[in-house]
PDB file with one MODEL, atoms N, CA, C and O in Angstrom:
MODEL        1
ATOM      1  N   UNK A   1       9.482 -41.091  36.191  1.00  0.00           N
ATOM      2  CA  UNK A   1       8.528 -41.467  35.161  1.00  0.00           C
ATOM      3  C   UNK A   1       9.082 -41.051  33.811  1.00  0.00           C
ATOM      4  O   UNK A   1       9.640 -39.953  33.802  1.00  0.00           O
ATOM      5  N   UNK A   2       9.029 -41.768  32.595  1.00  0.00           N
ATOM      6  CA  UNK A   2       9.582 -41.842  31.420  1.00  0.00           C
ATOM      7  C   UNK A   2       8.535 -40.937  31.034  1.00  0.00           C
ATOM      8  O   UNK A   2       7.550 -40.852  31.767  1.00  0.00           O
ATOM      9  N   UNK A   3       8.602 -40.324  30.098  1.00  0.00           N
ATOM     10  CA  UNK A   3       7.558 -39.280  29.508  1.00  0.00           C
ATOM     11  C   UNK A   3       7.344 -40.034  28.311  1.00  0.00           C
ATOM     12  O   UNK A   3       8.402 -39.891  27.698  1.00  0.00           O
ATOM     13  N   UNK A   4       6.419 -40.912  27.473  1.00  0.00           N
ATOM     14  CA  UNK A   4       6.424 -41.369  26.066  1.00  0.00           C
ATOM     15  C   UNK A   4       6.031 -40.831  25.450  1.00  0.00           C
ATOM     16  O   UNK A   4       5.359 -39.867  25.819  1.00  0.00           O
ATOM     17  N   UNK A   5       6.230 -41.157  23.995  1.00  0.00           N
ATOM     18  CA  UNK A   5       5.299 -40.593  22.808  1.00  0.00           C
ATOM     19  C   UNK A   5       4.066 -39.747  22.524  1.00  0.00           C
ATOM     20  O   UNK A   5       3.980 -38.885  21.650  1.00  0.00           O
ATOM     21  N   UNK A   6       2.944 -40.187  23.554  1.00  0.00           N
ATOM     22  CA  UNK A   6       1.440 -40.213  23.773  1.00  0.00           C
ATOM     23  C   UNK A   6       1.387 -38.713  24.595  1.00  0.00           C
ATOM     24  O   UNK A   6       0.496 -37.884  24.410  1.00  0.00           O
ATOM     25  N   UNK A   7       2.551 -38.540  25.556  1.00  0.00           N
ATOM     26  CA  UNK A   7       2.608 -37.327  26.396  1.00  0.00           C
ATOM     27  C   UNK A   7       2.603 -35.608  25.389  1.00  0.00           C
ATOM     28  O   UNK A   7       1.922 -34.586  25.300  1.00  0.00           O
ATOM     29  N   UNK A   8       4.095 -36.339  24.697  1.00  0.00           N
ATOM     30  CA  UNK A   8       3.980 -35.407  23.375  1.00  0.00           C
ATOM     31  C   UNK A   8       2.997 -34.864  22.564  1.00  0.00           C
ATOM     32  O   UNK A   8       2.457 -33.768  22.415  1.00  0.00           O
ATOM     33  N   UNK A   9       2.929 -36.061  22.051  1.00  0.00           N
ATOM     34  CA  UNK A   9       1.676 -35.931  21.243  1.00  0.00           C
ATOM     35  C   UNK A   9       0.323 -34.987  21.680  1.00  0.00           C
ATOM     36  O   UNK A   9      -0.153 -33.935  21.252  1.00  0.00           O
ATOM     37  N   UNK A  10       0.008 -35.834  22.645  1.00  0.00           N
ATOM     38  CA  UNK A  10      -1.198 -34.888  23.157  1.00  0.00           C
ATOM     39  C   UNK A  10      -1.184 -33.682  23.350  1.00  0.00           C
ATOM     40  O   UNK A  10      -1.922 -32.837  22.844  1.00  0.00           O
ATOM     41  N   UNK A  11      -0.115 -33.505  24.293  1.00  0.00           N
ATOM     42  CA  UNK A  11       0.298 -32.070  24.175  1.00  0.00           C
ATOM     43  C   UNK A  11       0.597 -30.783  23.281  1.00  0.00           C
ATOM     44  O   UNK A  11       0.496 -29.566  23.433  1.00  0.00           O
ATOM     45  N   UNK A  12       1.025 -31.672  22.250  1.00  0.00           N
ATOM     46  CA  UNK A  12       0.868 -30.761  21.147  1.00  0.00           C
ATOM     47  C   UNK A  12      -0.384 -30.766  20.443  1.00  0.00           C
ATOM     48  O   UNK A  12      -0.739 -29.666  20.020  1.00  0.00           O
ATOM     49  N   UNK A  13      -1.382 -32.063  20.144  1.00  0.00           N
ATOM     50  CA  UNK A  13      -2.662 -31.879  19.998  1.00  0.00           C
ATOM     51  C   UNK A  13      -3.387 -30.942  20.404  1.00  0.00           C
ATOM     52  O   UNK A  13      -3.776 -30.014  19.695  1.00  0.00           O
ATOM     53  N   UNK A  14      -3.727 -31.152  22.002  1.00  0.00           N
ATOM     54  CA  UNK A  14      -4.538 -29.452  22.342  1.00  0.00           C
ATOM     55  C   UNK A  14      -3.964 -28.411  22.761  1.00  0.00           C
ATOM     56  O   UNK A  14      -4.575 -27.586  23.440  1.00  0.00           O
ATOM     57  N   UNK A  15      -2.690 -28.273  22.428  1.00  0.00           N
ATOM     58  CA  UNK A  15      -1.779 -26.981  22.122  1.00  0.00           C
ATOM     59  C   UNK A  15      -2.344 -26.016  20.346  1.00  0.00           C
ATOM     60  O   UNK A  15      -2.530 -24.823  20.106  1.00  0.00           O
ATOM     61  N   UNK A  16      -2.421 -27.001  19.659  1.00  0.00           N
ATOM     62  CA  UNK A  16      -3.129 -26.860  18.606  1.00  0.00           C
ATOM     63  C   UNK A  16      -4.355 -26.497  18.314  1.00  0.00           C
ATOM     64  O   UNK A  16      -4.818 -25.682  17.516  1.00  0.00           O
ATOM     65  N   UNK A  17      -4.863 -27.297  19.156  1.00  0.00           N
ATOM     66  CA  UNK A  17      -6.485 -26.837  18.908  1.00  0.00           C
ATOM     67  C   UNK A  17      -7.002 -26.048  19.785  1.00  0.00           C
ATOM     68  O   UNK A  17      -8.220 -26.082  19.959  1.00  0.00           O
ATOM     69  N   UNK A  18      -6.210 -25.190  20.506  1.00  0.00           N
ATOM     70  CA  UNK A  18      -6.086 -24.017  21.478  1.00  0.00           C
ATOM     71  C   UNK A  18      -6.907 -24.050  22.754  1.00  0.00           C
ATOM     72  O   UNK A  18      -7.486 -23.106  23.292  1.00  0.00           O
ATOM     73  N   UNK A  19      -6.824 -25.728  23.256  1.00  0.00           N
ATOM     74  CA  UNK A  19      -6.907 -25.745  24.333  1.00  0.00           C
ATOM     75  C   UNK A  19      -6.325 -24.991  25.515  1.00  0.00           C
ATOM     76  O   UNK A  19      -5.147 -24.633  25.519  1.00  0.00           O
ATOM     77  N   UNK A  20      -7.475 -24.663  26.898  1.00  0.00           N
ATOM     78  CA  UNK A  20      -6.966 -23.934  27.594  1.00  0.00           C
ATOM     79  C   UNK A  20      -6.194 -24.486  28.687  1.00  0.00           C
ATOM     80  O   UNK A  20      -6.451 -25.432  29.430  1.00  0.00           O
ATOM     81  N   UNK A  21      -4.912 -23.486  28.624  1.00  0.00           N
ATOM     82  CA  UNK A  21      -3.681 -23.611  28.900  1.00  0.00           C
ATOM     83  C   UNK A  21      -3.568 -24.076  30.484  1.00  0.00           C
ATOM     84  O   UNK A  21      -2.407 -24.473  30.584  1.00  0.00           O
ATOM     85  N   UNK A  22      -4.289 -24.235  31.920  1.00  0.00           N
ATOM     86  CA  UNK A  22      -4.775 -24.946  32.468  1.00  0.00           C
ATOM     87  C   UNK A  22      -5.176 -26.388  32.681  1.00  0.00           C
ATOM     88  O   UNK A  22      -4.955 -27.231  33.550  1.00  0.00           O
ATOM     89  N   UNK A  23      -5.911 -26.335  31.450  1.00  0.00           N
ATOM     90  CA  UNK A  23      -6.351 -27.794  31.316  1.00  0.00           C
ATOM     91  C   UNK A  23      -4.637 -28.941  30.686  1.00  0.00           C
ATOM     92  O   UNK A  23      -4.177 -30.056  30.931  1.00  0.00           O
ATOM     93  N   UNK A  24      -4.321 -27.891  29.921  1.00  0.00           N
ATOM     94  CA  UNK A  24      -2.964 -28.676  29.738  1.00  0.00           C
ATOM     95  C   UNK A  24      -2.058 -28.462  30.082  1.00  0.00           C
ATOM     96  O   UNK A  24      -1.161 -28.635  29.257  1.00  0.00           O
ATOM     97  N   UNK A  25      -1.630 -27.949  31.494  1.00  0.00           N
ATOM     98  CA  UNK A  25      -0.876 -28.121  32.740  1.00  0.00           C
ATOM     99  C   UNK A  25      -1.567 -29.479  33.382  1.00  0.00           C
ATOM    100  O   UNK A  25      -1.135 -30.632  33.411  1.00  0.00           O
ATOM    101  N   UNK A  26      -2.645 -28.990  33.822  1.00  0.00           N
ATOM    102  CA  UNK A  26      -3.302 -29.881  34.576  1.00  0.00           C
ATOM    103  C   UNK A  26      -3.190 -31.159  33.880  1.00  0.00           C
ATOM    104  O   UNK A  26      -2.773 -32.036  34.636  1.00  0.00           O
ATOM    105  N   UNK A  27      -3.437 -31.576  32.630  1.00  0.00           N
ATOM    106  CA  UNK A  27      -3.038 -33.073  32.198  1.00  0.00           C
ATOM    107  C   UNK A  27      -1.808 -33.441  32.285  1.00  0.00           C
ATOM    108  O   UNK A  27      -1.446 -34.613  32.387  1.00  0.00           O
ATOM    109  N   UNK A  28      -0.786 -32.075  32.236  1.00  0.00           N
ATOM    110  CA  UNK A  28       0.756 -32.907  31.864  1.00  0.00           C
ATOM    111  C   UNK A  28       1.189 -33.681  33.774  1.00  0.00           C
ATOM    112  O   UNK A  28       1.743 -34.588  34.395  1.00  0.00           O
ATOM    113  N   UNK A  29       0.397 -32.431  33.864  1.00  0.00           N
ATOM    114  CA  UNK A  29       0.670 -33.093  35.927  1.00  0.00           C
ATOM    115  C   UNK A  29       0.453 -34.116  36.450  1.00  0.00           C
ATOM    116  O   UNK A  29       1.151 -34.819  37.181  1.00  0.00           O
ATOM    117  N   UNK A  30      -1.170 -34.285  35.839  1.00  0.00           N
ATOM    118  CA  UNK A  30      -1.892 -36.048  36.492  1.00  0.00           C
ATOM    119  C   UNK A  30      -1.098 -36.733  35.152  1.00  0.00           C
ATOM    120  O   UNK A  30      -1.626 -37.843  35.208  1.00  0.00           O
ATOM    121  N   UNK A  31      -0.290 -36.799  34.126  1.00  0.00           N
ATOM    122  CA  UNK A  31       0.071 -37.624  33.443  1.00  0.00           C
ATOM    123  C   UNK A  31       1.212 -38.145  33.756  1.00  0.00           C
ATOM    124  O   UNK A  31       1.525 -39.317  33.546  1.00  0.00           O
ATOM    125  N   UNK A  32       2.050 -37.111  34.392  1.00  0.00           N
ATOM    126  CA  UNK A  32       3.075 -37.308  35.452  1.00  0.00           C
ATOM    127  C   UNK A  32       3.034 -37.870  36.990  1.00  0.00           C
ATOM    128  O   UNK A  32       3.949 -38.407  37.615  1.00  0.00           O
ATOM    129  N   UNK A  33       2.152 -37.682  37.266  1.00  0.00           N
ATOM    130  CA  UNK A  33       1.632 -38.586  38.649  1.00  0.00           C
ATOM    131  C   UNK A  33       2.062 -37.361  39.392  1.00  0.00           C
ATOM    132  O   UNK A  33       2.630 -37.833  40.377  1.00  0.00           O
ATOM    133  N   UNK A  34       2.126 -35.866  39.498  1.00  0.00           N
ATOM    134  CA  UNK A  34       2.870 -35.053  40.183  1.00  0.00           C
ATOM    135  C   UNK A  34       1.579 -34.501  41.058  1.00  0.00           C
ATOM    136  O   UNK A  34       0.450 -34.145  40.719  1.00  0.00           O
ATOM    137  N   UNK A  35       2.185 -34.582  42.211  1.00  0.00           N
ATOM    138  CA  UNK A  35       1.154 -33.439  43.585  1.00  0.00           C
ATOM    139  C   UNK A  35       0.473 -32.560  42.252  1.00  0.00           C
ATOM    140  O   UNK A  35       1.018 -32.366  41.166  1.00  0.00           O
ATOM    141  N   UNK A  36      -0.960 -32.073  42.715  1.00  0.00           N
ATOM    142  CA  UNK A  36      -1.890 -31.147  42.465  1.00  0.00           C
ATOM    143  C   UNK A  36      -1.437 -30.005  43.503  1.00  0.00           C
ATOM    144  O   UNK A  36      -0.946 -29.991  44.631  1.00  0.00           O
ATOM    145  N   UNK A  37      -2.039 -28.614  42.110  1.00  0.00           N
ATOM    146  CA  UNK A  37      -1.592 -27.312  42.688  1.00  0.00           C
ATOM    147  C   UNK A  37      -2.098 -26.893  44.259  1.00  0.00           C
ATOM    148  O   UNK A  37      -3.071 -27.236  44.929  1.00  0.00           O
ATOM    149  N   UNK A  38      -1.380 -26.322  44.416  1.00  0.00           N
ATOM    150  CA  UNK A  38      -2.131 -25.694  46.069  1.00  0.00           C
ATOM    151  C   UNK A  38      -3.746 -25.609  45.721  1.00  0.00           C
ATOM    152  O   UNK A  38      -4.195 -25.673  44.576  1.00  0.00           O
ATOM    153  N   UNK A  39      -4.420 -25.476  46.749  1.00  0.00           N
ATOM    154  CA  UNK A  39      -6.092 -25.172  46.531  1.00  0.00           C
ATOM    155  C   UNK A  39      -5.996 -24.451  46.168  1.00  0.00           C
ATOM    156  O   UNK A  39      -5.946 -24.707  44.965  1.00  0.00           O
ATOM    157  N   UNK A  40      -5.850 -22.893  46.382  1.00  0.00           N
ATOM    158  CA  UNK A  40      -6.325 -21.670  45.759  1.00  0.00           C
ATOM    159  C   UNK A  40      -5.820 -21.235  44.324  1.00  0.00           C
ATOM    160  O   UNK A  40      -6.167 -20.196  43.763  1.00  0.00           O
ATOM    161  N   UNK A  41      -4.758 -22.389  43.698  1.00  0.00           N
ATOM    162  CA  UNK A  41      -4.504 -22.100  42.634  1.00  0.00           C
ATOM    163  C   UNK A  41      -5.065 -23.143  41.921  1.00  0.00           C
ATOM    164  O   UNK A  41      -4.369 -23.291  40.917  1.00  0.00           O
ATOM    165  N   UNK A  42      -5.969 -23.938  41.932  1.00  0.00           N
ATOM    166  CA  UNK A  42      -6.923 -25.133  41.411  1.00  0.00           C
ATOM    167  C   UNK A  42      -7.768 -24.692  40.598  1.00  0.00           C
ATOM    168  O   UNK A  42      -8.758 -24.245  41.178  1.00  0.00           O
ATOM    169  N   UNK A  43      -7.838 -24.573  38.668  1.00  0.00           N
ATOM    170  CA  UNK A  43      -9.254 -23.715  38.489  1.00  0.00           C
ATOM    171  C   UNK A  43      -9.767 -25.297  38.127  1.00  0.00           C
ATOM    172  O   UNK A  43      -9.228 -26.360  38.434  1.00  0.00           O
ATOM    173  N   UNK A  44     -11.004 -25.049  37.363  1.00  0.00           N
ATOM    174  CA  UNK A  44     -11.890 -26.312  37.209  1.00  0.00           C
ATOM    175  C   UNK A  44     -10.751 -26.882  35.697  1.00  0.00           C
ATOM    176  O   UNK A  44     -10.273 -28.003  35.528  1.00  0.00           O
ATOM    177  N   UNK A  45     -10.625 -25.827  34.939  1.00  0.00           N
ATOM    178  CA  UNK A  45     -10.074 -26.538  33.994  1.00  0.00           C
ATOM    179  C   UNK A  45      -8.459 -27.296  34.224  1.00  0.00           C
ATOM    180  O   UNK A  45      -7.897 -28.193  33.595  1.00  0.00           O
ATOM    181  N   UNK A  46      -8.065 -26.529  35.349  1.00  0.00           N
ATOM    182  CA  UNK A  46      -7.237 -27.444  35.838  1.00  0.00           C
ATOM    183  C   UNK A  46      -7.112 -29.135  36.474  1.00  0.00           C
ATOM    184  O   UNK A  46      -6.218 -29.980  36.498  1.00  0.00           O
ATOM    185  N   UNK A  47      -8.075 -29.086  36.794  1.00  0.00           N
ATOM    186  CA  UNK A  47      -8.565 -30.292  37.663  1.00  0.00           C
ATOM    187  C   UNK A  47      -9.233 -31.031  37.017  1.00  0.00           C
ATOM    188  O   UNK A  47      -9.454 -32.203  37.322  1.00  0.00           O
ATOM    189  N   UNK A  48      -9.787 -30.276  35.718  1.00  0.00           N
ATOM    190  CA  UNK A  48     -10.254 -31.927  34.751  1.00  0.00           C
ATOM    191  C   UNK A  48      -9.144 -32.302  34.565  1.00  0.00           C
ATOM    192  O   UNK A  48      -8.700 -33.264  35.192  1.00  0.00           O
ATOM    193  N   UNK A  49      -8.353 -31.575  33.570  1.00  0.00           N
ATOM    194  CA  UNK A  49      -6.934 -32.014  32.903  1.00  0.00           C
ATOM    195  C   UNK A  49      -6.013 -33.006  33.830  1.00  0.00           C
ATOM    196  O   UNK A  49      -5.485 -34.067  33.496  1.00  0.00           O
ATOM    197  N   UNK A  50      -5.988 -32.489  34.808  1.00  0.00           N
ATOM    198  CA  UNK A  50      -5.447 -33.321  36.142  1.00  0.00           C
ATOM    199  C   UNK A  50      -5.976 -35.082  36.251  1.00  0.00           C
ATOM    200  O   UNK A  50      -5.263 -36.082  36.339  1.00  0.00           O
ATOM    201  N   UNK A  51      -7.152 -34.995  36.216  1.00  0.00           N
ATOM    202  CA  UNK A  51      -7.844 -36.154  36.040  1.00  0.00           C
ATOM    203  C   UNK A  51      -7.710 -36.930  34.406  1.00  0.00           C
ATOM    204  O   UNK A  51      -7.456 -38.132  34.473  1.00  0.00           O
ATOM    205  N   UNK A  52      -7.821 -36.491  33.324  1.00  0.00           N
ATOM    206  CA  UNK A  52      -7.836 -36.812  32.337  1.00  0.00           C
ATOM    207  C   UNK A  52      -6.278 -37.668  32.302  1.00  0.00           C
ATOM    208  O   UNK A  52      -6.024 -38.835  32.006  1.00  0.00           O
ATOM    209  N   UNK A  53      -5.541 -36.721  32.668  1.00  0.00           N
ATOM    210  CA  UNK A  53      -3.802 -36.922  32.274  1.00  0.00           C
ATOM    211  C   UNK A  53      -3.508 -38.001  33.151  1.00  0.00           C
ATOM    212  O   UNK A  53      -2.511 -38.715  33.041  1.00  0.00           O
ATOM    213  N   UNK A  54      -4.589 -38.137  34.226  1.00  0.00           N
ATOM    214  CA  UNK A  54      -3.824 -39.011  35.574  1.00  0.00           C
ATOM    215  C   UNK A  54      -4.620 -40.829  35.048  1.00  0.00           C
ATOM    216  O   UNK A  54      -4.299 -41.995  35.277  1.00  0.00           O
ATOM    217  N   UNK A  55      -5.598 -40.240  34.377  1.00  0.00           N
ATOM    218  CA  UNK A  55      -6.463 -41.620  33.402  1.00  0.00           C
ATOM    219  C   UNK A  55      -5.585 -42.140  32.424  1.00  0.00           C
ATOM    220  O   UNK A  55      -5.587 -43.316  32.062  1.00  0.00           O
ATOM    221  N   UNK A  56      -4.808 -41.225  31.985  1.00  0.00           N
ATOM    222  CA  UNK A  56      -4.198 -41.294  30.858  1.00  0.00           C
ATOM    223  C   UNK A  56      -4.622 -41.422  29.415  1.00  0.00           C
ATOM    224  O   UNK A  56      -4.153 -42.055  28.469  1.00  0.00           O
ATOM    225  N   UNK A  57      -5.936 -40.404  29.586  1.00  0.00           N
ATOM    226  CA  UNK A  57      -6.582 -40.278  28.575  1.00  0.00           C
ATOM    227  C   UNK A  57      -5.802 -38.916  27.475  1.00  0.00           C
ATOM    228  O   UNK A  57      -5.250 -37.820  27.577  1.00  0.00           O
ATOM    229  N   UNK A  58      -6.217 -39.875  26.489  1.00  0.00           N
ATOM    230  CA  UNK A  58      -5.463 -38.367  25.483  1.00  0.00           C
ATOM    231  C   UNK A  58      -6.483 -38.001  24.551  1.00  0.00           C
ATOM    232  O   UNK A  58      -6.001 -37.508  23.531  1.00  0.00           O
ATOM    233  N   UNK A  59      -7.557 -38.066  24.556  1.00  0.00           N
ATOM    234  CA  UNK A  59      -9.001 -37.316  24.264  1.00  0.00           C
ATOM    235  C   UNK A  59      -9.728 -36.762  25.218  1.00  0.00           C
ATOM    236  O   UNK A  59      -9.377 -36.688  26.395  1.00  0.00           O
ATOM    237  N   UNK A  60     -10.864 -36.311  24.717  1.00  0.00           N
ATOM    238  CA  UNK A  60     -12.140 -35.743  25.938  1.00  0.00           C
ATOM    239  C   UNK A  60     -11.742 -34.241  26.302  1.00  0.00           C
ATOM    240  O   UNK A  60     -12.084 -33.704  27.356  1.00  0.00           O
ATOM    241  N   UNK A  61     -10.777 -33.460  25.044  1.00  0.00           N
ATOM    242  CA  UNK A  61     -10.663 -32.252  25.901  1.00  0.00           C
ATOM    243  C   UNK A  61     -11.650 -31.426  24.917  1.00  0.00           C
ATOM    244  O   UNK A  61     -11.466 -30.320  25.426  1.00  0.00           O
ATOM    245  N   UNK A  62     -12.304 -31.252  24.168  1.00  0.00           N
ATOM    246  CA  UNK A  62     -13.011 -30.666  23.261  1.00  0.00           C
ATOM    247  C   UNK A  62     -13.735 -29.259  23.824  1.00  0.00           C
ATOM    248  O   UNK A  62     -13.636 -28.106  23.404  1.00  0.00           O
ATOM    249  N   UNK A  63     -14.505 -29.819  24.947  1.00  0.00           N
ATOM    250  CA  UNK A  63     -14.652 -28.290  25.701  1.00  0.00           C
ATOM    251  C   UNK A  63     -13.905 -27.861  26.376  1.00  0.00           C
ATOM    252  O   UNK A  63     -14.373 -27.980  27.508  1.00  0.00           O
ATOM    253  N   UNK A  64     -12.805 -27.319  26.429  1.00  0.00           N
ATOM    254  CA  UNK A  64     -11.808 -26.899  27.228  1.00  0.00           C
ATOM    255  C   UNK A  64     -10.940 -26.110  25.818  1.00  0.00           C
ATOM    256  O   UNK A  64      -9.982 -25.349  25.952  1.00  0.00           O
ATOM    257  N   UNK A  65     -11.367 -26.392  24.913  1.00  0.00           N
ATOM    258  CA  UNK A  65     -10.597 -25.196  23.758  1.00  0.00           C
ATOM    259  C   UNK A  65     -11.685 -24.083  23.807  1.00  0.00           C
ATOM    260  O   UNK A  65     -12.910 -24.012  23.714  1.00  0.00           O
ATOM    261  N   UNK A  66     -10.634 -23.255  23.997  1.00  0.00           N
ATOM    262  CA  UNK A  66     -10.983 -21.622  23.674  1.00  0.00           C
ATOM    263  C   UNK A  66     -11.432 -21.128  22.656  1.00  0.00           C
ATOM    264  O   UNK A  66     -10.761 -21.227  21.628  1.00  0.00           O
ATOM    265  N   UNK A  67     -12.736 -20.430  22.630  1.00  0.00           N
ATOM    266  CA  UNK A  67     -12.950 -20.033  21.023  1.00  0.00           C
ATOM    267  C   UNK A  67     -12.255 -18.333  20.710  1.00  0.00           C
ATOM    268  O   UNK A  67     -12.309 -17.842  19.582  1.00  0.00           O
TER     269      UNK A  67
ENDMDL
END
């Protein structure tokens, strides 16, 4: 899988806005199409991101930044 522009980007988007670091594993993974973590290492914010990244959505993380 080619990684484009949009991968970047995002990534540095809620790298920025101090999204939690979970949630953006978990997107770069489902954005990559890559196996999900073992179960016991699955948190929730992992598994949105997982879903988001695998949509290929590059919004919707707003609750998932850390205050």
């Amino acid at each position: 899988m080619i990684m484009g522009q949009d991968y970047y980007d995002t990534t540095v988007k809620m790298e920025q806005a101090g999204v939690d670091q979970d949630f953006i594993i978990g997107w770069q993974c489902g954005y990559l199409l890559n196996p999900m973590r073992e179960e016991q290492r699955v948190t929730d914010a992992y598994e949105a991101g997982y879903e988001k990244g695998k949509a290929r959505e590059t919004d919707g993380f707003d609750e998932w930044i850390k205050n």
